[in-house]
C-alpha positions as CSV (number, residue, x, y, z in Angstrom):
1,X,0.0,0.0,0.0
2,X,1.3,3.3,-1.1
3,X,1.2,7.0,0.7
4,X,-1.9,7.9,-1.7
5,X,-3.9,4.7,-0.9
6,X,-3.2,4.6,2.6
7,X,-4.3,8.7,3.0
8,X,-7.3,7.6,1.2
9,X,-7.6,5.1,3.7
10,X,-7.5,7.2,6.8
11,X,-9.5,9.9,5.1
12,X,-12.5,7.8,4.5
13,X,-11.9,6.0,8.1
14,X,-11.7,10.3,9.4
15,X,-8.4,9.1,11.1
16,X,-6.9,12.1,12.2
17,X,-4.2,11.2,15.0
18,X,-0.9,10.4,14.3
19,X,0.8,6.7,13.4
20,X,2.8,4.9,15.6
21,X,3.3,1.4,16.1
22,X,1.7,1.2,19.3
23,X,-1.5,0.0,21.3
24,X,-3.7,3.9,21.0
25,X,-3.0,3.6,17.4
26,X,-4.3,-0.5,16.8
27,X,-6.8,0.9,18.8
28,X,-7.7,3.9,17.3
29,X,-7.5,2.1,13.4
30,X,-10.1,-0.6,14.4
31,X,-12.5,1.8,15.8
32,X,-12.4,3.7,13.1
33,X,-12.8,1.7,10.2
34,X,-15.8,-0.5,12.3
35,X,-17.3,2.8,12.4
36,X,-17.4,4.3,9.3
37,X,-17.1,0.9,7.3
38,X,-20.2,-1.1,7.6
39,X,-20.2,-5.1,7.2
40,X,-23.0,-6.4,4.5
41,X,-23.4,-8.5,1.6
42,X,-25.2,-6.9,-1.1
43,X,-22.9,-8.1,-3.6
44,X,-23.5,-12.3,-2.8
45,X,-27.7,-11.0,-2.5
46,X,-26.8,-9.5,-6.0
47,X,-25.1,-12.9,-7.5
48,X,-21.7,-11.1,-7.5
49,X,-18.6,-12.9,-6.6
50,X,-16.8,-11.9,-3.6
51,X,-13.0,-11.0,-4.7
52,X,-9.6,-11.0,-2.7
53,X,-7.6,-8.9,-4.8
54,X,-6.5,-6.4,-2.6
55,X,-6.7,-3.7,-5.1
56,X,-10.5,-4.2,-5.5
57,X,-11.3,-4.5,-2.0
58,X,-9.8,-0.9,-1.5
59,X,-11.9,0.0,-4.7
60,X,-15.5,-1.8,-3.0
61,X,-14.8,-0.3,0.3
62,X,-12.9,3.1,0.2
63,X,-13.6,4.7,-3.2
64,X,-17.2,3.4,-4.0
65,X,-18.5,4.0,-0.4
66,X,-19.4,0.4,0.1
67,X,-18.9,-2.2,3.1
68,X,-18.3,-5.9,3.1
69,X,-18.4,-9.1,5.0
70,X,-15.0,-10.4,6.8
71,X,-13.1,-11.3,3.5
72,X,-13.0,-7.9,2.9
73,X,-12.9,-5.7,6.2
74,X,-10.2,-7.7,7.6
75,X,-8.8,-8.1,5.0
76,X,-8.4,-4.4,4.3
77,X,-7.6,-3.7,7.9
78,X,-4.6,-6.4,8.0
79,X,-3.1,-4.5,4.6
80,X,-3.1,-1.3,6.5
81,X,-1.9,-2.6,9.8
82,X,1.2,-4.2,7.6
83,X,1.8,-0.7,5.5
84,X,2.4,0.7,8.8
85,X,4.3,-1.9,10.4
86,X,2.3,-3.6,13.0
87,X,3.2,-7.4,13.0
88,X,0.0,-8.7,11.6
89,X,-1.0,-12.4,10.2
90,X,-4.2,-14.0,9.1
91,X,-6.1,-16.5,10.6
92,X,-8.9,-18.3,9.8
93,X,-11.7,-19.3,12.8
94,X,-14.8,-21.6,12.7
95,X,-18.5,-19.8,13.5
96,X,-20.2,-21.8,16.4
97,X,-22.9,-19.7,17.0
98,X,-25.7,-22.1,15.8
99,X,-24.1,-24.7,18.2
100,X,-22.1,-26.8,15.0
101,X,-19.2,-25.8,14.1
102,X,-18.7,-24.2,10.7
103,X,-15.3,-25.3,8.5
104,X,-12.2,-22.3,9.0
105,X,-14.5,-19.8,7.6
106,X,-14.0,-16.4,9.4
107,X,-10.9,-13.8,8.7
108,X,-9.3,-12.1,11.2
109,X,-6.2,-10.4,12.0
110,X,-3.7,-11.3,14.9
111,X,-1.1,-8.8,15.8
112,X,1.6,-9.2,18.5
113,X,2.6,-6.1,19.9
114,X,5.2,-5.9,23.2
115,X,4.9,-9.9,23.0
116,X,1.6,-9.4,23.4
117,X,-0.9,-10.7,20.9
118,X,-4.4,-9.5,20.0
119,X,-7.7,-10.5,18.3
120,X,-8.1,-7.8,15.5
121,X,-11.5,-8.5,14.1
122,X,-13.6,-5.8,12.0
123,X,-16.0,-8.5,10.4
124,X,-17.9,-10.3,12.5
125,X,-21.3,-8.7,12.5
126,X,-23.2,-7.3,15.2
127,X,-20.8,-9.5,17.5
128,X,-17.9,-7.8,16.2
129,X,-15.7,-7.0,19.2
130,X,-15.5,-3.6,19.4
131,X,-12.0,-2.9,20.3
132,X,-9.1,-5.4,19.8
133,X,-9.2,-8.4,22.6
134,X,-5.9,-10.1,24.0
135,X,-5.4,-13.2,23.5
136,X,-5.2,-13.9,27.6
137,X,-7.2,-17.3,28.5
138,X,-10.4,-17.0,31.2
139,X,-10.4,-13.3,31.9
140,X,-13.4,-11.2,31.4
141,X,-12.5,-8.3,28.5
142,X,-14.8,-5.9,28.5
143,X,-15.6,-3.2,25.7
144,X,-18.0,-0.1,26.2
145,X,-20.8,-2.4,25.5
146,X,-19.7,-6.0,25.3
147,X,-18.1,-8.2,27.7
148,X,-15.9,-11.4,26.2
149,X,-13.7,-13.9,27.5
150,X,-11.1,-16.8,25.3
151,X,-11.5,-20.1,26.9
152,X,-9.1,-23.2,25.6
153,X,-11.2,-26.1,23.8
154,X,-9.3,-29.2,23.5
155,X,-10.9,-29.7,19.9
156,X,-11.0,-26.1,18.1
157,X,-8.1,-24.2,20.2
158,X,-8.7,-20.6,21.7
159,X,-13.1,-20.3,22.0
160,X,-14.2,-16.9,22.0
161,X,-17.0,-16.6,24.4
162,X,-19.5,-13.5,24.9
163,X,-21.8,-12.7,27.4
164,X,-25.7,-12.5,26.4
165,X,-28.4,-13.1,28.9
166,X,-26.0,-13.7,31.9
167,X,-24.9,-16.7,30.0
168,X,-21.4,-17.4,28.0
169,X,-21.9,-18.2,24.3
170,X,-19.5,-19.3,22.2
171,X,-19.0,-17.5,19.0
172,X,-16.1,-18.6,17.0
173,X,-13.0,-20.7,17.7
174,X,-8.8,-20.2,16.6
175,X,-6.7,-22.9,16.2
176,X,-3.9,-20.4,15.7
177,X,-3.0,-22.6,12.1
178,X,-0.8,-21.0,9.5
179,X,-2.9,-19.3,6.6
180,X,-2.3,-19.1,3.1
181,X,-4.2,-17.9,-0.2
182,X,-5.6,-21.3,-0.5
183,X,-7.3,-21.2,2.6
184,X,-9.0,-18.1,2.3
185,X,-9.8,-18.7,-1.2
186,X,-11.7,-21.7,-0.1
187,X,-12.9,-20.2,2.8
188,X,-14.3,-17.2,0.8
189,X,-15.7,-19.7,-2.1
190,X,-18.1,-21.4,0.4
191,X,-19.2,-18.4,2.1
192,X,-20.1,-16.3,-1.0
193,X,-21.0,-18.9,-3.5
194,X,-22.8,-22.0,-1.0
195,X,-26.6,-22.6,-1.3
196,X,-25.9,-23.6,2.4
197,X,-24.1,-20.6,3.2
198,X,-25.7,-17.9,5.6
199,X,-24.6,-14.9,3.1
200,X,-26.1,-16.6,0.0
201,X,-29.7,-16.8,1.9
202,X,-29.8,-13.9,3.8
203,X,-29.6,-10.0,2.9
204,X,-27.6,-8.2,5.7
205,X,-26.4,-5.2,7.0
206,X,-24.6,-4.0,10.0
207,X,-23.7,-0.2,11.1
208,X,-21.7,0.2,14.5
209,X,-22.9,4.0,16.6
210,X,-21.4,5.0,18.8
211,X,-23.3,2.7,21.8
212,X,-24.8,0.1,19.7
213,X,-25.5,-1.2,15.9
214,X,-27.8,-0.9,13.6
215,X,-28.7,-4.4,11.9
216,X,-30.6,-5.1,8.7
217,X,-31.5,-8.9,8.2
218,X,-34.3,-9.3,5.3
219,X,-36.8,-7.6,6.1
220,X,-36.1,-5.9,9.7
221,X,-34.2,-3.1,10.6
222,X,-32.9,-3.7,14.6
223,X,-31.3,-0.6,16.4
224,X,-29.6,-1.5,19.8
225,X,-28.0,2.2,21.4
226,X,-27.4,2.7,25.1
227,X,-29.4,-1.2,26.0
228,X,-32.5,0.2,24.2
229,X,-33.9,-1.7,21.3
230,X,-36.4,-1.0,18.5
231,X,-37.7,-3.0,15.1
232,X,-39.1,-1.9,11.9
233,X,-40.8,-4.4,9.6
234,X,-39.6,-3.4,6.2
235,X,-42.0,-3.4,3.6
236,X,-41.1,-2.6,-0.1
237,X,-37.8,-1.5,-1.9
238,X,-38.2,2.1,-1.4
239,X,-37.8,1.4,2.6
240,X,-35.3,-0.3,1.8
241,X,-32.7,2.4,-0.6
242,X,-34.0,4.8,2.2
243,X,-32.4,2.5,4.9
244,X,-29.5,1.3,3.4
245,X,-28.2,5.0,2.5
246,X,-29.6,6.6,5.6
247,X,-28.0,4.1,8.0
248,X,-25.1,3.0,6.1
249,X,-24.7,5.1,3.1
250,X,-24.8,2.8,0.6
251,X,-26.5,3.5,-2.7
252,X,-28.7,0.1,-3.4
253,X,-26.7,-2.0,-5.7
254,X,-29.5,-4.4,-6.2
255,X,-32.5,-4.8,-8.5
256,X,-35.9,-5.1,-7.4
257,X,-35.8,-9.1,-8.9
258,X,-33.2,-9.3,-6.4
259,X,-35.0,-7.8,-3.2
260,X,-38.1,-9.3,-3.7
261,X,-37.4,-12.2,-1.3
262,X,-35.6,-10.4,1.5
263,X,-38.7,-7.2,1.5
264,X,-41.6,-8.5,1.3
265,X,-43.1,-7.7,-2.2
């Protein structure tokens, strides 16, 4: 990444602070880019492939004003924690959210910093952990709104856990395994492409504020701020352009052919 692509970067992200290779700064760069970046999949809903090329991921997300799912957020975040020298790799996690375990299907990013290494994750939905997490086994991390732990699972590695209804669930799982293109291109295949997938049969969209998200899912808008929660029943295709560029800015990409089944028409 180049001086002109990473000031784009930082422009659209309305990163302001100075660079350093240091813990305010990892900080600072996640919050940013979870809060002006917002995760959806418009594209798979739209019968587009999902690409890796990093080069069009900056295009998607940066220039065109779009988000993405975790293919793309961290892997846009992970190219602009290595242009400015953080040591970053890739790993690959499995969801277990519905209770089975998925294959090693979701990106992140684990950076070591003062021997010290931390869960980087900008693409995990509404249970995206809003700050980066050390990797430190059975101690409660809390964010401003969420409260996680890691527990060890002899099976799947490092278990990240969150709290929800005064009870632990588990939300995706680390093995800590060495990454390459193969793996995420398989990874990202499945995902994007699978009839089973969650992305292929559902339209979603997630927006962090600044105490909550806002969460599209077919054909309900959810908005969680400061513990409160409200729903909207969405009801045609104009609802929906309004709510896609109101709450995340995104001009609809997709035709009304392609809405039909997520809005109710």
């Amino acid at each position: 990444m180049n001086h002109a692509l990473l000031s784009a970067y930082l422009q659209k992200i309305q990163f302001e602070s100075d660079i350093t290779v240091d813990l305010n700064t990892l900080f600072a760069l996640h919050q940013q880019q979870h809060r002006t970046i917002p995760f959806e999949n418009l594209d798979i809903v739209n019968g587009q492939a999902v690409t890796l090329d990093e080069d069009a991921i900056f295009e998607k997300l940066v220039n065109n004003h779009r988000g993405g799912y975790c293919f793309e957020l961290n892997g846009l975040l992970h190219r602009v924690l290595k242009a400015v020298q953080f040591d970053v790799v890739k790993t690959l996690g499995r969801v277990h959210v519905s209770g089975t375990p998925t294959g090693r299907g979701h990106l992140v990013n684990i950076v070591t910093l003062d021997n010290q290494q931390w869960l980087v994750d900008a693409g995990f939905g509404a249970s995206t952990p809003r700050t980066p997490l050390p990797l430190k086994l059975n101690q409660v991390l809390n964010t401003d709104t969420q409260t996680f732990r890691f527990v060890h699972d002899a099976q799947f590695g490092f278990m990240l856990q969150c709290m929800e209804n005064e009870e632990w669930q588990n939300l995706y799982s680390l093995d800590m395994n060495e990454v390459c293109q193969g793996d995420l291109e398989y990874g990202n295949h499945y995902a994007s492409t699978s009839p089973h997938s969650l992305f292929t049969n559902n339209l979603i969209a997630i927006a962090r504020t600044a105490q909550g998200n806002v969460t599209l899912f077919n054909d309900r808008l959810k908005i969680t701020d400061a513990g409160t929660t409200t729903e909207k029943l969405i009801q045609d295709e104009t609802q929906y352009n309004h709510i896609l560029k109101m709450h995340f800015g995104i001009d609809n990409p997709c035709p009304s052919e392609k809405l039909k089944r997520f809005c109710g028409e």
